[in-house]
C-alpha positions as CSV (number, residue, x, y, z in Angstrom):
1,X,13.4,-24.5,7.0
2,X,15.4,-23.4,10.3
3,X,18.3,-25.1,8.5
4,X,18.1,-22.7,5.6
5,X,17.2,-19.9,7.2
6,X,20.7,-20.1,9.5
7,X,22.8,-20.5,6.6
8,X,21.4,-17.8,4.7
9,X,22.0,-15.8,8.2
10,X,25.9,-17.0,8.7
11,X,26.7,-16.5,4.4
12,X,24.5,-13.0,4.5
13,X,27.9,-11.2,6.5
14,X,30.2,-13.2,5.1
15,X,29.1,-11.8,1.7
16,X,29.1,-8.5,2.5
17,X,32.4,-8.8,3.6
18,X,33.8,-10.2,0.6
19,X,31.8,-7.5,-1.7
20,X,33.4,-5.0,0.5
21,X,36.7,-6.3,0.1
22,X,36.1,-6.7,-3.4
23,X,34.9,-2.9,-4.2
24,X,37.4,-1.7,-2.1
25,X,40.5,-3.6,-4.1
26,X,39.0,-1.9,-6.9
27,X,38.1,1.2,-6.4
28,X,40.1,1.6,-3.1
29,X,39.3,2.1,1.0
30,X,38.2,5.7,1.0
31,X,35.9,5.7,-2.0
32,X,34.5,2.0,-0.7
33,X,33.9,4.0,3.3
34,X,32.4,7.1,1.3
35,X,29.7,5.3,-0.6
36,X,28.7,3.2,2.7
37,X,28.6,6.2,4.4
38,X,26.1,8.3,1.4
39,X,23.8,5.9,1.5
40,X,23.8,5.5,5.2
41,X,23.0,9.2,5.1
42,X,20.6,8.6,2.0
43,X,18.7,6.1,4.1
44,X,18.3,8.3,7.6
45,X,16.8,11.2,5.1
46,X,14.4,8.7,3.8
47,X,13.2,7.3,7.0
48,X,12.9,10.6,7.9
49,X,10.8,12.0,5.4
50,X,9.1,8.9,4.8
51,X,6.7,8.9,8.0
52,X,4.8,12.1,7.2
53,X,4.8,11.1,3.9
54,X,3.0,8.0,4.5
55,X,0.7,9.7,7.4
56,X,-0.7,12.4,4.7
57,X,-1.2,9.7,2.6
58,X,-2.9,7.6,4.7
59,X,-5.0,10.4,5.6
60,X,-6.0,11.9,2.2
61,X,-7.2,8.2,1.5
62,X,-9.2,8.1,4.3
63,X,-10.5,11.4,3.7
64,X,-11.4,10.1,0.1
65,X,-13.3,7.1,1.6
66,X,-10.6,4.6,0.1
67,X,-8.8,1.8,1.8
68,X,-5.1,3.1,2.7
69,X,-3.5,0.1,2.2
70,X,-1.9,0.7,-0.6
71,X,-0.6,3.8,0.6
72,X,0.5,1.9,3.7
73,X,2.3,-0.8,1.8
74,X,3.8,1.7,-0.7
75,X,5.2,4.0,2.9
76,X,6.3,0.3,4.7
77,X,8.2,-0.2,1.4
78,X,9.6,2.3,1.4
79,X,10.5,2.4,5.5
80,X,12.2,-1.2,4.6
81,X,14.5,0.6,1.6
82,X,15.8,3.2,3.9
83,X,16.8,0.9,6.6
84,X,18.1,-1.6,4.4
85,X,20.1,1.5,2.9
86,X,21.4,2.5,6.9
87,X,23.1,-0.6,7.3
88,X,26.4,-1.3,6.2
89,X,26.5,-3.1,2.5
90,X,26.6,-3.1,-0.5
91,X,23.9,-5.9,-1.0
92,X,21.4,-4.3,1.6
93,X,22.2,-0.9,-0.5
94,X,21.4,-2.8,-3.6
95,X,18.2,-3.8,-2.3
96,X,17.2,-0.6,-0.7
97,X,18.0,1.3,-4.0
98,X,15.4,-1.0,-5.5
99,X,12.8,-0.2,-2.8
100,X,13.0,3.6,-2.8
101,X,12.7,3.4,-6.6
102,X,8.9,4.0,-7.2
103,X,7.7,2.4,-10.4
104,X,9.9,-0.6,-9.0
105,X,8.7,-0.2,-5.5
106,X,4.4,0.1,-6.9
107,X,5.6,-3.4,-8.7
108,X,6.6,-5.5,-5.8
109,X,3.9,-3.6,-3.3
110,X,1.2,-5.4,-6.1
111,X,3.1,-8.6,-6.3
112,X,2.7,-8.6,-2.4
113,X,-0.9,-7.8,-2.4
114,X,-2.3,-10.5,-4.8
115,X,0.4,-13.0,-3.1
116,X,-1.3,-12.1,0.6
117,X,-4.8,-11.9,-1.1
118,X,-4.2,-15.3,-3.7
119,X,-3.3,-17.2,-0.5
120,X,-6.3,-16.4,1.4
121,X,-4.2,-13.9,4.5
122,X,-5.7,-10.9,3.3
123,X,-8.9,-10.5,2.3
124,X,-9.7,-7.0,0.3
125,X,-13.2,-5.3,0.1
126,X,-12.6,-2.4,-2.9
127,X,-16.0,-1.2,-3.1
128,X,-15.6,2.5,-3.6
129,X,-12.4,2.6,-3.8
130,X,-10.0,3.9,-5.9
131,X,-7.3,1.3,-5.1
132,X,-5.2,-0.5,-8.0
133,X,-4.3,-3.8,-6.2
134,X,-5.6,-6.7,-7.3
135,X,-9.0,-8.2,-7.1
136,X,-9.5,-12.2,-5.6
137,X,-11.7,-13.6,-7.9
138,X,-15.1,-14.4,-6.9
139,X,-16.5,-18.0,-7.5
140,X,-18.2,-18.6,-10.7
141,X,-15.3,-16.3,-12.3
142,X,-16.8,-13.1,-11.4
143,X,-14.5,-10.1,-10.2
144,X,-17.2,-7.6,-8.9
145,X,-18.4,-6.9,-5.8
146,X,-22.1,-7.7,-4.5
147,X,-25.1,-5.8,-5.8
148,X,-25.5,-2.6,-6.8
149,X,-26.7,0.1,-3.8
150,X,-28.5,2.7,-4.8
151,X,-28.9,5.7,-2.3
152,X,-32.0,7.6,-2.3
153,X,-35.0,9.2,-0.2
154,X,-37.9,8.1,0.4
155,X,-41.2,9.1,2.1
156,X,-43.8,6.6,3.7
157,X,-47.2,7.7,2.3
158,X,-49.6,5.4,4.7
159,X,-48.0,7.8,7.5
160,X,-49.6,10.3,5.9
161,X,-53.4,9.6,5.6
162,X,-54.9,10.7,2.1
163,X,-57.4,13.5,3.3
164,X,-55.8,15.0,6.3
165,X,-55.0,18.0,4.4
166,X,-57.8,20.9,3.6
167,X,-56.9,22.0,0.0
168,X,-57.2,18.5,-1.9
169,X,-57.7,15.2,-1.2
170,X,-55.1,14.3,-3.6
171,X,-51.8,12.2,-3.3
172,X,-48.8,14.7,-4.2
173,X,-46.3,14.2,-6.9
174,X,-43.3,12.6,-6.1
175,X,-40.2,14.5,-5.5
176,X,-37.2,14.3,-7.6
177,X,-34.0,12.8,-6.0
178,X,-31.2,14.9,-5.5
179,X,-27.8,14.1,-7.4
């Protein structure tokens, strides 16, 4: 695994390199510096705006009673595409564009989530919340979660002895639960 992993990092610069080289035979040196430069720009506006963005959501959802994870993966997503898009490359641009694009970015945020939750990492309680990742499924082949709670009020009537009052001896209706 090392092995691979240092090859992939001595080929990732070398191929940059030659895609630079490349684009720039064909569409020349100034265009080629122009569009590294836009999307190094593109990518520092995204970072930028990206924290709050994920902050508020993060916030709303906790507000909500919700998990924020998703809205955390979907902002560290998101974080990841704009710096891939700051560094110099047209591969790292190429994968950035495909990170800051949202129906494609919701897509690999799920495929991470059931990968991190299949494997056991991750484990998810969605009770109550209005979450769309994926659901580990329970043994027997059962998605749900645990048994239904019920809130309610209640009043313990041996606390109250039957008689204590003056006007009647009797036990009083119950009351009706609020909605």
């Amino acid at each position: 695994m090392g092995l691979v992993l240092l090859l992939l990092l001595l080929a990732y610069p070398l191929l940059e390199i030659a895609l630079m080289i490349r684009v720039g035979g064909l569409i020349g040196l100034w265009p080629t510096l122009g569009l590294i430069v836009f999307t190094a720009i593109a990518g520092a506006l995204t970072l930028r705006r990206q924290g709050f963005t994920t902050l508020n959501k993060v916030s709303e959802a906790m507000q909500r009673g919700d998990a924020p994870v998703a809205p955390m993966l979907d902002g560290a997503l998101m974080g990841l595409g704009g710096v891939l898009l700051v560094i110099p490359g047209f591969i790292t641009d190429a994968v950035g564009l495909l990170l800051v694009v949202p129906p494609l970015r919701a897509l690999i945020a799920r495929w991470i989530a059931g990968r991190m939750i299949a494997s056991g990492q991750v484990h998810m309680d969605m009770r109550g919340s209005s979450a769309q990742w994926p659901q580990r499924e329970r043994p027997g082949g059962r998605h749900g979660s645990g048994p239904t709670v019920i809130d309610g009020e209640y009043e313990r009537v041996d606390e109250k002895p039957v008689g204590d009052d003056d006007d009647n001896d009797t036990i009083p209706p119950p009351r009706r639960l609020r909605d």
